[in-house]
N, C-alpha and C positions, 0 to 999 in steps of 0.2 A: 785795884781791879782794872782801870784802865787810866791811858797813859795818853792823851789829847789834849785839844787847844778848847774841848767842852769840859775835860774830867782833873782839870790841873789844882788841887788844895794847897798848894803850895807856895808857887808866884804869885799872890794875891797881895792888896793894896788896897787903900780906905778910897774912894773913890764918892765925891758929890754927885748928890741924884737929881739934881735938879733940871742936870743936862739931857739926862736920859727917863725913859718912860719907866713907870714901875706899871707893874699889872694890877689891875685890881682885884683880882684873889688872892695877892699877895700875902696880907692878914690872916688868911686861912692856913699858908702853911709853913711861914716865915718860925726861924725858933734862933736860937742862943750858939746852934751850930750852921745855919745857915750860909752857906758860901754861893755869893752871884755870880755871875758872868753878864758880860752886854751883848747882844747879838741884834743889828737891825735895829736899834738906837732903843733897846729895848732888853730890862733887867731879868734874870731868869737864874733861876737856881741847879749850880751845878751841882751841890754834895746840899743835903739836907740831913746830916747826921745819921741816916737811914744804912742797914746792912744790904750795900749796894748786890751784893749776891742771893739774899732774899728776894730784895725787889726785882732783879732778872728772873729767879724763879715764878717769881707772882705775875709778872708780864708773860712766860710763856705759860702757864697753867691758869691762870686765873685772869686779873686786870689792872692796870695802872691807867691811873689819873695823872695825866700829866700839864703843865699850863706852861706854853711853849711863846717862846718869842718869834715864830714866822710874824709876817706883817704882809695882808693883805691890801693891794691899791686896786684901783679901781676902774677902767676903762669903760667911758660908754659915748655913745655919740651915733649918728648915721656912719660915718667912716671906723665905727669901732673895728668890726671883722676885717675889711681893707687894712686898714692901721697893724693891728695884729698880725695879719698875713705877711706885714713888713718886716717888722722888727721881730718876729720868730722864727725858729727854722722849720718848726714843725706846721703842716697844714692846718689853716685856723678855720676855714670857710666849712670846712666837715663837721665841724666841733656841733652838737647838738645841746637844746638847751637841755637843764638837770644834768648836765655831763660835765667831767674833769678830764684833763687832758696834759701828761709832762709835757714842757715844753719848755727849750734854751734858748737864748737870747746870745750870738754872736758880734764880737768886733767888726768891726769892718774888711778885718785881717785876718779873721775867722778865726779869732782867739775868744775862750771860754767868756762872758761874761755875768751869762745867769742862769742859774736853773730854778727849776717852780714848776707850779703843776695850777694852769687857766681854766677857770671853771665858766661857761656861761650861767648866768641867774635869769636871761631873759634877751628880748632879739635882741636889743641894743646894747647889752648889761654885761661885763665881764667882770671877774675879779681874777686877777695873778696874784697865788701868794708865793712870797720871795724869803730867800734869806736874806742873810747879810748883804749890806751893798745900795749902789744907790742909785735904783731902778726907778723911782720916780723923776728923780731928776734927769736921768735918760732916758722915757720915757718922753717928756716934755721936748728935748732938745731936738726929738725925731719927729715932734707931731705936726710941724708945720706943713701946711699944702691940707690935712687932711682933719675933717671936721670932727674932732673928739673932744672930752673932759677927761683928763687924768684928773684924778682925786685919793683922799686919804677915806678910808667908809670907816675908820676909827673901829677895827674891829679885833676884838682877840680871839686867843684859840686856844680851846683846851683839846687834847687828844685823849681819849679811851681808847687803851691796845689792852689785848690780849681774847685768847676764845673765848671769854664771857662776855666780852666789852656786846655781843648782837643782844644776849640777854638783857643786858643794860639798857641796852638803849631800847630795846620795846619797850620795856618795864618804864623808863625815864618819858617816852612818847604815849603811852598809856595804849601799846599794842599797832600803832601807825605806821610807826618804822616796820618794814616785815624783809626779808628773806630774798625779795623781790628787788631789792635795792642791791645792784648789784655793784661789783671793784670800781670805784673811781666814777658810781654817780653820784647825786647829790639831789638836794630839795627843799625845800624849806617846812620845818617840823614846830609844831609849839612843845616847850618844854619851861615846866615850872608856870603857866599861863603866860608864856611868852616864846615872840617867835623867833626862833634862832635858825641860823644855815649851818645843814649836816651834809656830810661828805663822808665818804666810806673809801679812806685815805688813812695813810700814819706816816711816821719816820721810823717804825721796828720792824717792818718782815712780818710781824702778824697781824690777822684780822682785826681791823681798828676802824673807828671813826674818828672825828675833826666836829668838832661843834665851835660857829662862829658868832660871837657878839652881832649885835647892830648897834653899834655907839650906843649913846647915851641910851636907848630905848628898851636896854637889855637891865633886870636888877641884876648885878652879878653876883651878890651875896647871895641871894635867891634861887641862882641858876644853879652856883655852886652845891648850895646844901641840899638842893635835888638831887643832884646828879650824886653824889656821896649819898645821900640815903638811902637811893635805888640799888647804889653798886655793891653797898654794905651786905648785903646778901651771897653774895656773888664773889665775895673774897677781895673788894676792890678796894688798891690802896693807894695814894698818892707818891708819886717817885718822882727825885730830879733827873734830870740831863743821865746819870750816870750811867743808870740802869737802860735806858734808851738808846746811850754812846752802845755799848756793847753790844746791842740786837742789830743797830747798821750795820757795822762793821759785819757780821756773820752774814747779813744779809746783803753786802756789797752796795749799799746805799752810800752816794757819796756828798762834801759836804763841800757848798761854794767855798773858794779861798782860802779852805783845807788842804783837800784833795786835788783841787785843780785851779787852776788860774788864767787869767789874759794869755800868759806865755804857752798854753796848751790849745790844742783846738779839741774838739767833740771826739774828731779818732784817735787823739793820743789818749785821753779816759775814755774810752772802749762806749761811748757813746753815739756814734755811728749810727746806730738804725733810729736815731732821734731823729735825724736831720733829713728833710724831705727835700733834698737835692733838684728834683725835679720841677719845685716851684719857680714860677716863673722869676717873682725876685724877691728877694729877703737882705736882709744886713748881712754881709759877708759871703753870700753864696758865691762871687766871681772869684775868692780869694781861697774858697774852701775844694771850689773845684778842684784847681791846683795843686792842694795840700791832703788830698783825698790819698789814704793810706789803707790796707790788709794789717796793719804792725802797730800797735798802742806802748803807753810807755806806763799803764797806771796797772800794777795787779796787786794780786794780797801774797799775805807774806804768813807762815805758818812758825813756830819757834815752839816747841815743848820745853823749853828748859826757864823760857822768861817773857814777860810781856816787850813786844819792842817797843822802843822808846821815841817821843816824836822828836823829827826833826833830824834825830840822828842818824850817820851813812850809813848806808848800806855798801859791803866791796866783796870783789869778788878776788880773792887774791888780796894782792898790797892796792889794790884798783877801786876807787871811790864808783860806784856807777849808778847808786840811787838815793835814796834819803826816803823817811818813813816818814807819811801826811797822818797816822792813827795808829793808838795800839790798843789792844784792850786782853783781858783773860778772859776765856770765851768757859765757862763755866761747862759750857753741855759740848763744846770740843777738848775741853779737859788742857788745853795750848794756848801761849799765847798767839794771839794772831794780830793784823793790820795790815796797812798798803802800803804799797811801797809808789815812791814816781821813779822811775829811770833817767838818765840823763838822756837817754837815745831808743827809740822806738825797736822792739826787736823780738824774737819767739823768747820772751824769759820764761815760759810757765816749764815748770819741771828743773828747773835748778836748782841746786843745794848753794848759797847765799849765806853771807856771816852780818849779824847784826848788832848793835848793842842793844842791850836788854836797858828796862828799869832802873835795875840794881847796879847798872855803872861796867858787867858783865858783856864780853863778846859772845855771842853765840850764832850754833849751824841756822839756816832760816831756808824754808823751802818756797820757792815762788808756787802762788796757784792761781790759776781762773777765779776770776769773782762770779758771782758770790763762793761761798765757803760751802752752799749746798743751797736747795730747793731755787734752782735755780728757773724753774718752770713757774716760780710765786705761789704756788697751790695752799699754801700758808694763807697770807693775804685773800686769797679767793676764797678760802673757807673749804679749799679740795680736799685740803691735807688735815684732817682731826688727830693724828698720832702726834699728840704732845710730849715730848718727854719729858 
């Protein structure tokens, strides 16, 4: 079903955990077919023996429970929002408290080096949650002159997506959570007699929440069997990575050190209206001025005949001119689809492209605009209710 660096059953390896974080809900959904992945120094289940194409349906009709390796740090101090202003490209000083905000973190040479989405908890109180990468210790290296705490808040994440997941979570908040919480705020909700941080965020294109531990202070077995009791109703079922991989990809969501790298800046992945160029200074803004482009190098890639395969070129002709960061079978596009990166900036959208497939196959590949469709989010906003 999909063909990534989150959906690979294949290249796998016995790997000691002692190095890396295991989740504590792990117990709840670990089984005999369970295959990991590390992301963010942090274990996460790619394939959970589950009929990955059920679970994609269950996510667009109904709900999946997911327990995801993002990793929230922490920023707080008198210089937080200054600090922030620095090292982001996006306007930090706007950001209102209960609010989330995307936001990239640039080279100095205005190459890619993180994406995440800054939430304020409070005037002095940030959390950035991050992918992969190593964003506290860059973080630190930049904090000098200005008076903050970078910190770990030891916090995990489970994600509710799909159009049940608002039922859920009233039901899970005992009617608190309401309708009034709109795209990308946030607040702090007790669930299960406990208070946890909710966020009306995902990684699938649909209407989703983010529920965040508080270290130690959260039971997580407790939290867990809440949230699974409330969902039970409502059709909600627990899914790995897999079923998730596939709803970005449609949804043009992209993934740090997948999709894009150091060696790309914000407009070669078509990320451009992140970057609040205008701020007086940020990491990388002298660099980015420079490098300011109309022409990206990151789009998707359409194939009816096969899933493309990562990593593999992309030519046009006997001409290598990109390589695939994601593939997946897009179930409710009926093709397979993913992204392509180019080696060079340029109008690709509308090209007929040759790719390899999965199956070791060449095939036609049509470049298109990301996302694959609902490109206005009205999904995520709750606009759009036509599920199919």
């Amino acid at each position: 079903m999909t063909n990534s660096i989150h959906s690979d059953r294949l290249n796998t390896v016995r790997v000691g955990a002692r190095r890396f974080e295991t989740s504590p809900f792990q117990q709840k959904w670990l089984n005999t077919e369970t295959i990991m992945g590390v992301y963010a120094g942090r274990y996460y289940s790619v394939f959970n023996g589950e009929d990955v194409e059920d679970g994609y349906w269950t996510l667009r009709r109904k709900a999946v429970l997911y327990d995801v390796p993002e990793r929230p740090v922490e920023i707080s101090g008198p210089d937080a929002e200054r600090f922030l202003d620095y090292v982001f490209s996006r306007r930090i000083s706007t950001l209102k408290q209960g609010r989330g905000r995307y936001a990239i973190a640039c080279s100095h040479d205005g190459g890619l080096f993180m994406d995440g989405v800054l939430f304020r908890l409070a005037d002095q109180r940030y959390w950035y949650v991050q992918p992969d990468g190593a964003l506290e210790t860059w973080l630190l290296a930049h904090s000098k002159g200005f008076n903050v705490t970078v910190s770990d808040p030891h916090s995990r994440v489970l994600q509710i997506q799909g159009p049940s997941s608002f039922a859920i979570m009233q039901a899970a908040t005992d009617g608190k959570l309401t309708d009034k919480m709109g795209y990308f705020h946030s607040d702090f909700f007790t669930i299960a007699g406990q208070q946890v941080y909710v966020s009306r965020t995902g990684w699938t294109g649909e209407r989703g929440y983010e529920v965040y531990t508080q270290g130690t202070a959260t039971d997580c077995d407790k939290l867990w069997n809440h949230l699974m009791a409330v969902g039970e109703p409502h059709g909600m079922k627990f899914g790995s990575i897999s079923s998730m991989e596939i709803r970005r990809i449609e949804a043009g969501i992209l993934d740090n050190g997948t999709d894009f790298d150091l060696t790309m800046t914000p407009f070669d992945a078509g990320l451009g209206a992140f970057i609040d160029i205008d701020k007086a200074d940020f990491i990388g803004r002298e660099a980015l001025l420079s490098r300011q482009s109309g022409t990206k190098r990151l789009f998707g890639l359409k194939c009816l005949t096969g899933i493309p395969s990562y990593k593999e070129p992309v030519t046009e002709g006997d001409k290598v001119v990109g390589h695939v960061t994601a593939g997946a079978w897009s179930p409710y596009l009926k093709s397979g689809i993913g992204y392509v990166c180019f080696r060079a900036p340029g109008p690709w959208a509308g090209r007929k492209l040759t790719v390899q497939t999965a199956g070791g196959m060449r095939a036609e590949c049509e470049i298109l605009e990301l996302p694959f469709y609902d490109s206005e989010k009205l999904i995520p906003r709750g606009l759009d209710t036509m599920i199919p």
